[in-house]
C-alpha positions as CSV (number, residue, x, y, z in Angstrom):
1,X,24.4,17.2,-7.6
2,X,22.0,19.5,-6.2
3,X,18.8,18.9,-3.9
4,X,16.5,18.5,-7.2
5,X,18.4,15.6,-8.8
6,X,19.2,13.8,-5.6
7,X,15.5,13.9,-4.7
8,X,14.7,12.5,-8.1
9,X,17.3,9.7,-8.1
10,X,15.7,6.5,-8.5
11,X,15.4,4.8,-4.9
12,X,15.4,0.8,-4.2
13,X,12.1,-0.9,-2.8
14,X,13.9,-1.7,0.3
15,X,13.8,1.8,1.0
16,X,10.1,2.2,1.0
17,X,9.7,-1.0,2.6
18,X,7.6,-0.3,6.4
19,X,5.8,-2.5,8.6
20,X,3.2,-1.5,11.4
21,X,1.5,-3.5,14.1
22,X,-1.9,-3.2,15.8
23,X,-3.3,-5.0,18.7
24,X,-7.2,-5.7,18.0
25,X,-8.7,-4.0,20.6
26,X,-12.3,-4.1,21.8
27,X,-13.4,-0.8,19.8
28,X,-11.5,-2.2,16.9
29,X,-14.2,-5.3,16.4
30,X,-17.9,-6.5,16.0
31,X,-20.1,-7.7,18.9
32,X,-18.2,-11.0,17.9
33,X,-15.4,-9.6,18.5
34,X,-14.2,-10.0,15.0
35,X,-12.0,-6.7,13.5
36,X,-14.4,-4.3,11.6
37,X,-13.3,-4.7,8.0
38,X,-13.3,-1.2,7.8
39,X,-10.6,-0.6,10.5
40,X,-8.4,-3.1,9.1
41,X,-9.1,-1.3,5.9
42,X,-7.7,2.0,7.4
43,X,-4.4,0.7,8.7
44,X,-3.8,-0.8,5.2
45,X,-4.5,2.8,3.6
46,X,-1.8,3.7,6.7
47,X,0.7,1.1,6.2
48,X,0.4,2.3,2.2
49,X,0.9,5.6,3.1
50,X,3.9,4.8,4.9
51,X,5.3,3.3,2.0
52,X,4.7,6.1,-0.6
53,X,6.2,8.8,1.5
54,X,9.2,6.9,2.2
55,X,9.5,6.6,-1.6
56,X,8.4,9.9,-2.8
57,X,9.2,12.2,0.2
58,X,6.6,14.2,-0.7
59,X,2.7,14.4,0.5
60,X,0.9,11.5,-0.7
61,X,-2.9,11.2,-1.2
62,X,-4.7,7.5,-1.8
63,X,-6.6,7.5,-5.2
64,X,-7.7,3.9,-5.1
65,X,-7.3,0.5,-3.7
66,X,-8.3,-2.5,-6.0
67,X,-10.5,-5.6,-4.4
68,X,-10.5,-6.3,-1.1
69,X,-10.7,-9.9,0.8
70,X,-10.4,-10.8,4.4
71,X,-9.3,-14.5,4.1
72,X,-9.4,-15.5,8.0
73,X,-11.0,-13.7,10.6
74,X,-9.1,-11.5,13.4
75,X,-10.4,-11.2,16.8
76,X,-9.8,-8.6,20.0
77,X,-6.7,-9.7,21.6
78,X,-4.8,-10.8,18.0
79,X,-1.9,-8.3,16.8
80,X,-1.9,-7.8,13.3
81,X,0.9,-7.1,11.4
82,X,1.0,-4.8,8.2
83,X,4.0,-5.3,5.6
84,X,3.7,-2.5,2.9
85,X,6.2,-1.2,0.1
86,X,5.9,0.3,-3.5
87,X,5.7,-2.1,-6.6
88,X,5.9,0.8,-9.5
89,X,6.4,4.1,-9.7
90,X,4.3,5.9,-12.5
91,X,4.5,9.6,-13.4
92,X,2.9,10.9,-10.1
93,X,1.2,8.1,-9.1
94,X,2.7,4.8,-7.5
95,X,1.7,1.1,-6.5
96,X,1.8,0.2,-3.2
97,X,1.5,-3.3,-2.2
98,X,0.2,-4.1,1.4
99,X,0.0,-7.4,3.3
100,X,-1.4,-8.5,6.4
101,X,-0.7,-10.8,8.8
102,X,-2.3,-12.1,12.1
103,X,-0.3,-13.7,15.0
104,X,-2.0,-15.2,17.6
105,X,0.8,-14.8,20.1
106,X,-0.6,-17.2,22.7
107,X,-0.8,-20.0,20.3
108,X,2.3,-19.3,18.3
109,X,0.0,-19.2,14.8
110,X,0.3,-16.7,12.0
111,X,-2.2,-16.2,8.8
112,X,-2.1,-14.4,6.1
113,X,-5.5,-12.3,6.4
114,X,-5.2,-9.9,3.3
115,X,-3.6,-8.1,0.7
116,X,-4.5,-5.4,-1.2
117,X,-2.8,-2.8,-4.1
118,X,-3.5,0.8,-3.2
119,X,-2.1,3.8,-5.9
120,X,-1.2,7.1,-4.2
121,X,-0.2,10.0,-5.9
122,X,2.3,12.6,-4.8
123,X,1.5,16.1,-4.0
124,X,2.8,19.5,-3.1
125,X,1.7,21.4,-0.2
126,X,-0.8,22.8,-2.4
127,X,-2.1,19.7,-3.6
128,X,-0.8,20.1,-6.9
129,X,0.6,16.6,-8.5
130,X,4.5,16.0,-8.4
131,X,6.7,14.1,-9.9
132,X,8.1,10.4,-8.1
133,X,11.6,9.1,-8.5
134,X,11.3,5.3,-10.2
135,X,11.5,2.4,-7.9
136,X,14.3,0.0,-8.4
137,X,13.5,-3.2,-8.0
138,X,16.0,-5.8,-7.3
139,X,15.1,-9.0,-5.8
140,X,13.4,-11.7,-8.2
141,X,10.1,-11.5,-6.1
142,X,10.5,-7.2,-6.3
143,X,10.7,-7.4,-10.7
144,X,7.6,-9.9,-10.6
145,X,5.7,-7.4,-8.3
146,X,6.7,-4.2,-10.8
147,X,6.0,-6.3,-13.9
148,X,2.4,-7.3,-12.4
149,X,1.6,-3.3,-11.5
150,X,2.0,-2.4,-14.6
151,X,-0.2,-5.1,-15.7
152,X,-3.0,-4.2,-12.9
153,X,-2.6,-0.5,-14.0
154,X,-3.5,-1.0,-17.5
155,X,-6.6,-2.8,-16.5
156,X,-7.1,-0.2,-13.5
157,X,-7.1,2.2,-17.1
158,X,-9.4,0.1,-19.3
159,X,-12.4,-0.4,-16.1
160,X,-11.5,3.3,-15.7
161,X,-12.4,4.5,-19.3
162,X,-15.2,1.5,-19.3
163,X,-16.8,3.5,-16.8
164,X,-16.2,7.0,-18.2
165,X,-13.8,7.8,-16.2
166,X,-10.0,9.3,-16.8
167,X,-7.0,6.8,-16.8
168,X,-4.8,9.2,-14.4
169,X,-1.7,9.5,-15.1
């Protein structure tokens, strides 16, 4: 087998699978000292990242993430935890799913504070698209997950062309 096929050999989730963690620091948060939404919104993009270029080992670049909700608040001194892995593989393109946690450490409490579905596609050094070796998945949870992105991507399509965009590949 040469370099080619074994980098296009289809890869388990549990390969992709990565998990971060952040402490909410002062110049991470609000005058309440709340987490911006928008910082907790770049470590998911992160955390996604990570994900996609364990799977594709290739460049990645983010070309969406679908609805956004931040379900519990997070404040300066809380470490939030970031569990991210791909759902689907497409032609170039994949699913990422990301979920976050907060742990209050002190008080031995952990939330759920979001999850969000970002697609990244995989590129070349000169940006150009390349193909993404399909995800395997193989836990019960894992095929629900690759069954719903393919249902989320079809509707991703049908807002896409709704709006006059294109439906990517």
């Amino acid at each position: 087998m040469n370099e080619i096929d074994d980098h296009m050999m289809p890869r388990p989730v549990r390969d992709s699978q990565s998990e971060m963690a952040e402490i909410v620091l002062p110049n991470d948060a609000n005058p309440l000292n709340a987490l911006l939404g928008g910082r907790l919104m770049h470590w998911i993009d992160l955390a996604g990242a990570m994900a996609a270029h364990r799977h594709a080992r290739a460049y990645v670049i983010t070309a969406s993430i679908d609805h956004l909700d931040f379900l519990v608040p997070v404040h300066v001194g809380d470490l939030v935890i970031l569990r991210s892995s791909v759902n689907r593989v497409f032609h170039t393109s994949m699913e990422v799913g990301v979920k976050v946690w907060v742990e209050n450490y002190i008080h031995d409490d952990t939330r759920h504070v979001s999850s969000a579905y970002l697609t990244f596609v995989a590129v070349d050094k000169a940006g150009q698209r390349q193909s993404v070796p399909a995800v395997i998945p193989e836990s019960d949870d894992e095929r629900r997950r690759y069954d719903e992105a393919g249902r989320r991507r079809e509707l991703r399509r049908a807002n896409s062309k709704r709006r006059g965009g294109s439906s990517g590949k």
